[in-house]
C-alpha positions as CSV (number, residue, x, y, z in Angstrom):
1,X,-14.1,-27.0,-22.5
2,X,-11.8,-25.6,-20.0
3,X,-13.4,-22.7,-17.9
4,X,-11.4,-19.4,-17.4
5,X,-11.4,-16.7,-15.0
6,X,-11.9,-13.1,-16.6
7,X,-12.3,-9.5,-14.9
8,X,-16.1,-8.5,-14.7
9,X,-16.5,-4.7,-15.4
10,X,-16.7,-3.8,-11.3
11,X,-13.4,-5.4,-11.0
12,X,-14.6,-8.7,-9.5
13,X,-13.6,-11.5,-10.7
14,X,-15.9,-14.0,-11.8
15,X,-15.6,-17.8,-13.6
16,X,-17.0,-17.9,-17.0
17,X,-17.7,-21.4,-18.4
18,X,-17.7,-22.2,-22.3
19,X,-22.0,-21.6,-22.1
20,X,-21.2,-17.9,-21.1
21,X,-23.0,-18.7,-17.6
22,X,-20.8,-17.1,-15.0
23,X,-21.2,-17.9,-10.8
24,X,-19.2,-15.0,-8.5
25,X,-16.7,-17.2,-6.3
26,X,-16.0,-17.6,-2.5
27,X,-14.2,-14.3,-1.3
28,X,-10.4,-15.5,-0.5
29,X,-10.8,-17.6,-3.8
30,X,-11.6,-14.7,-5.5
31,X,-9.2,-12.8,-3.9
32,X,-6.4,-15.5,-4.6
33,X,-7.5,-15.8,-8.7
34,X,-7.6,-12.1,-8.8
35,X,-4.2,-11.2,-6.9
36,X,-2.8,-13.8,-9.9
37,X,-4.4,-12.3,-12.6
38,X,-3.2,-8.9,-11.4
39,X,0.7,-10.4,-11.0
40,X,0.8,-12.0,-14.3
41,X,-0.2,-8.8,-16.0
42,X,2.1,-6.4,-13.6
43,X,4.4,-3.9,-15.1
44,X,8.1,-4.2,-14.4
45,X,9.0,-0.6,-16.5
46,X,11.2,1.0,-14.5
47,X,10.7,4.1,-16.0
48,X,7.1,3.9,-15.8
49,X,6.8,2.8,-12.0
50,X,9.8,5.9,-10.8
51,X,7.5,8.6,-13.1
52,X,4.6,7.6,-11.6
53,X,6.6,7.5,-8.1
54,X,7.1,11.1,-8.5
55,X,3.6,12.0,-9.4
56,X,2.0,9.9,-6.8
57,X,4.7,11.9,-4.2
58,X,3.5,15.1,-5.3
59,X,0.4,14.6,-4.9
60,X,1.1,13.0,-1.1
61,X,2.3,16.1,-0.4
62,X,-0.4,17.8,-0.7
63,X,-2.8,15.7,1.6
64,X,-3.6,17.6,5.1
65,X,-1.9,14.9,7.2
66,X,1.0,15.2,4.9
67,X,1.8,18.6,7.3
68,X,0.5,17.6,10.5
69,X,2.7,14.0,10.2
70,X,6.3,13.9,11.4
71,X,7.0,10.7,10.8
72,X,6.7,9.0,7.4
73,X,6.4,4.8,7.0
74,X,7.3,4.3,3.4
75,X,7.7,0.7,2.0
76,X,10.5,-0.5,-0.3
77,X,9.1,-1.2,-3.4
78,X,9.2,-4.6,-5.3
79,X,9.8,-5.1,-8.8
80,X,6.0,-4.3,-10.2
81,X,5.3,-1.5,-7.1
82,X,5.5,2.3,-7.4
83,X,8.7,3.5,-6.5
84,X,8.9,5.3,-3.3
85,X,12.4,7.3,-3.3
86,X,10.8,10.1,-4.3
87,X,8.0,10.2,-1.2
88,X,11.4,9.8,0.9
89,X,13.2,12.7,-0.7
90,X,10.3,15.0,-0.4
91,X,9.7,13.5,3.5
92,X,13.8,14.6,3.8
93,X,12.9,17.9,2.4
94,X,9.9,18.7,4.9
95,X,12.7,18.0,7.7
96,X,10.4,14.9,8.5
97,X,11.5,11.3,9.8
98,X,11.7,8.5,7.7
99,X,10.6,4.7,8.7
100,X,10.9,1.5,6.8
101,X,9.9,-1.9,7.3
102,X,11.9,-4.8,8.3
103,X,10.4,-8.3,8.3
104,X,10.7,-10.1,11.3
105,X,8.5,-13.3,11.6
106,X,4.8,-12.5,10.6
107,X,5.2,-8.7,11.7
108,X,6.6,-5.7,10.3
109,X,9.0,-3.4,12.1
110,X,9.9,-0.5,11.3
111,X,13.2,1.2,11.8
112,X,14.7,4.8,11.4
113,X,16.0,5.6,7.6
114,X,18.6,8.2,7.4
115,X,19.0,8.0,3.6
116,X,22.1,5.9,3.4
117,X,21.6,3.2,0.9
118,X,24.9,1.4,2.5
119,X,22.3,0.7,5.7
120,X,19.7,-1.5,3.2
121,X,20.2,-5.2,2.3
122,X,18.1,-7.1,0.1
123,X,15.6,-9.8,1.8
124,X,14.5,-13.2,0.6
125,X,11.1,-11.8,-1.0
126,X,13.9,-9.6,-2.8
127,X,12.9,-6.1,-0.7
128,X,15.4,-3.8,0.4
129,X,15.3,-3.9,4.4
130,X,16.8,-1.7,6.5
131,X,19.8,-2.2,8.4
132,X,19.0,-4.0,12.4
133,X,21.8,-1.3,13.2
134,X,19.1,1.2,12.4
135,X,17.1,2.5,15.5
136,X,13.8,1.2,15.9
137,X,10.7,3.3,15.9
138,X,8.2,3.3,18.9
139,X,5.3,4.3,17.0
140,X,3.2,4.2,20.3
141,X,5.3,7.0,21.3
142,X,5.6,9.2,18.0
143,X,1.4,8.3,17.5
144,X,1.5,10.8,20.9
145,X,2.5,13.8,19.0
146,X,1.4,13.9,15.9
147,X,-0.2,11.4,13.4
148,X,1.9,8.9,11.2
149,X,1.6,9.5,7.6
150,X,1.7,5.4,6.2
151,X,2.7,4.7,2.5
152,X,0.8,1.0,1.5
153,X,1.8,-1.0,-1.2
154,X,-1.0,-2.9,-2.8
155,X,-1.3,-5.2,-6.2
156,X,-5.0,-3.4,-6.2
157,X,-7.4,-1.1,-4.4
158,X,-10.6,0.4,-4.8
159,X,-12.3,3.8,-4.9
160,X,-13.7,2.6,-1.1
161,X,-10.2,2.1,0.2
162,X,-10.2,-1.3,0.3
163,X,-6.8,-3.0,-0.6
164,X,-5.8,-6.2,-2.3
165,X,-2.0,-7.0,-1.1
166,X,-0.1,-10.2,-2.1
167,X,-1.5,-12.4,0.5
168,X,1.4,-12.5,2.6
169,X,-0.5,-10.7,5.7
170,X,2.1,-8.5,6.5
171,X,0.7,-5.3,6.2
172,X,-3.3,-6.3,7.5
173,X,-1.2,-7.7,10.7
174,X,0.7,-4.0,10.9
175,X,-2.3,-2.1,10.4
176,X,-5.0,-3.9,12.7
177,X,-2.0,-3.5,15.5
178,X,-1.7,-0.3,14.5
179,X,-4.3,1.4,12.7
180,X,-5.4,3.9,15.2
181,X,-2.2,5.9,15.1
182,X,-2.2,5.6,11.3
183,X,-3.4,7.8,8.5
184,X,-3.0,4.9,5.9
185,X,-2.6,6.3,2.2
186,X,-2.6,3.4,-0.6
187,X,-0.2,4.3,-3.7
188,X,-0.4,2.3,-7.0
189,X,-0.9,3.0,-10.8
190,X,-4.5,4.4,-11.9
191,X,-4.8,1.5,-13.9
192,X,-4.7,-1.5,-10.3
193,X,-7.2,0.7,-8.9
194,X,-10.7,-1.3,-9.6
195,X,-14.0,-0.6,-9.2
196,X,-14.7,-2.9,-6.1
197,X,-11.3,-5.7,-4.3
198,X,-13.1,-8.1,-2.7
199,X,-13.1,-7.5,1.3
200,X,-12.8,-10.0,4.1
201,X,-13.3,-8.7,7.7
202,X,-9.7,-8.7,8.9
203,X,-9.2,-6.2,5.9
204,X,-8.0,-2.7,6.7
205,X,-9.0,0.5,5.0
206,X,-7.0,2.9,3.3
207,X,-8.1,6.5,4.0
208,X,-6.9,8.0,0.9
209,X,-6.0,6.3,-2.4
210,X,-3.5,7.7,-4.4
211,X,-2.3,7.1,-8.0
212,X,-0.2,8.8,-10.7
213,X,-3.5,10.3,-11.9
214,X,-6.2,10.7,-9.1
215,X,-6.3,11.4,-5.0
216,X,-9.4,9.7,-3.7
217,X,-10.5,10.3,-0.1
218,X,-12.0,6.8,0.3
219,X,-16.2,7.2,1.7
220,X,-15.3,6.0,4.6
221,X,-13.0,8.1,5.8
222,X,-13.2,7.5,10.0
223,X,-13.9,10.6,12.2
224,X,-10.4,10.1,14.1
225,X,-8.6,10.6,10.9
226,X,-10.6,14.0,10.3
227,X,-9.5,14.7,14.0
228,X,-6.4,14.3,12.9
229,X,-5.8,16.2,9.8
């Protein structure tokens, strides 16, 4: 018989065979069968993803870095991510900047939104990017002042701030580059966050976790970040 690949109860996932005997897998494998589990079962509600949007940004609000940052990076969402336009409006509100990525290569750059929707196109991977019109952010230079508040996408985390993303690298690359300057908050529903993603050491830690339903300041929250806040 076929074997099949099911969610354990920690949130790994493990291969269970026909005799019920189940092995736990390498750590990108595991990653890669989880990350397609997790697709084919994503929600594409509208509705649901934008109400949760605004929960999730209420709640961002309230984090301590949320008043020390002065710059906000917010992602565009895809189809099965939170929506982010309310994070952007409260960020406008709070007479804060607003960045967002662009792709360029294997990076992510990120340029100044104003709030004009006429300055986004839509990429290949079918995100809204901003305009190359659009200033680009030094974040060297703003990381200076103040600390930069980061909105992650993620198809999963955990209580521990680890992140499971869609394998495309983008974000590890951008936040090993930059991670120092960062206070990195992860955003998703309550039900993607798991109780372990499996890590590999290029993986970057979110320091807070954020869902429609719960604010978790992950355990291993580093010092700099306290500095910070």
């Amino acid at each position: 018989m076929r074997s099949r690949n099911t969610i354990c109860t920690t949130g790994r996932l493990c291969r269970k065979s026909s005799t019920n005997w189940s092995k736990t897998i390498s750590t990108s494998t595991e990653k890669r069968e989880l990350r397609a589990h997790l697709l084919a079962h994503a929600l594409h509600d509208e509705r649901t993803l934008a109400d949760a949007g605004e929960k999730i940004a209420a709640s961002v609000t309230t984090l301590p870095a949320w008043d020390k940052a002065e710059l906000i990076l917010v992602y565009m969402a895809m189809k099965s991510e939170v929506r982010t336009d309310a994070i952007v409006r409260h960020a406008f509100a709070a007479g804060k900047r607003v960045g967002i990525p662009r792709i360029f290569g294997q990076n992510l750059v990120f340029h100044e939104f104003s709030g004009d929707p006429g300055k986004l196109s839509v990429h290949a991977f079918g995100i809204r990017e901003p305009d190359t019109s659009l200033p680009e952010l030094d974040l060297a230079l703003w990381a200076r002042s103040a600390p930069i508040l980061t909105i992650v996408p993620g198809i999963a985390f955990d209580p521990q701030g680890h992140r499971l993303g869609r394998g495309r690298g983008f974000y590890d690359i951008f936040l090993a580059r930059h991670s120092p300057a960062l206070c990195s908050v992860g955003i998703c529903l309550d039900s993607a966050i798991l109780g372990r993603v499996p890590v590999e050491p290029h993986d970057i830690r979110m320091e807070w976790v954020v869902s429609e339903h719960r604010t978790i300041p992950t355990t291993t929250l580093l010092d700099s970040s306290v500095n910070r806040m």
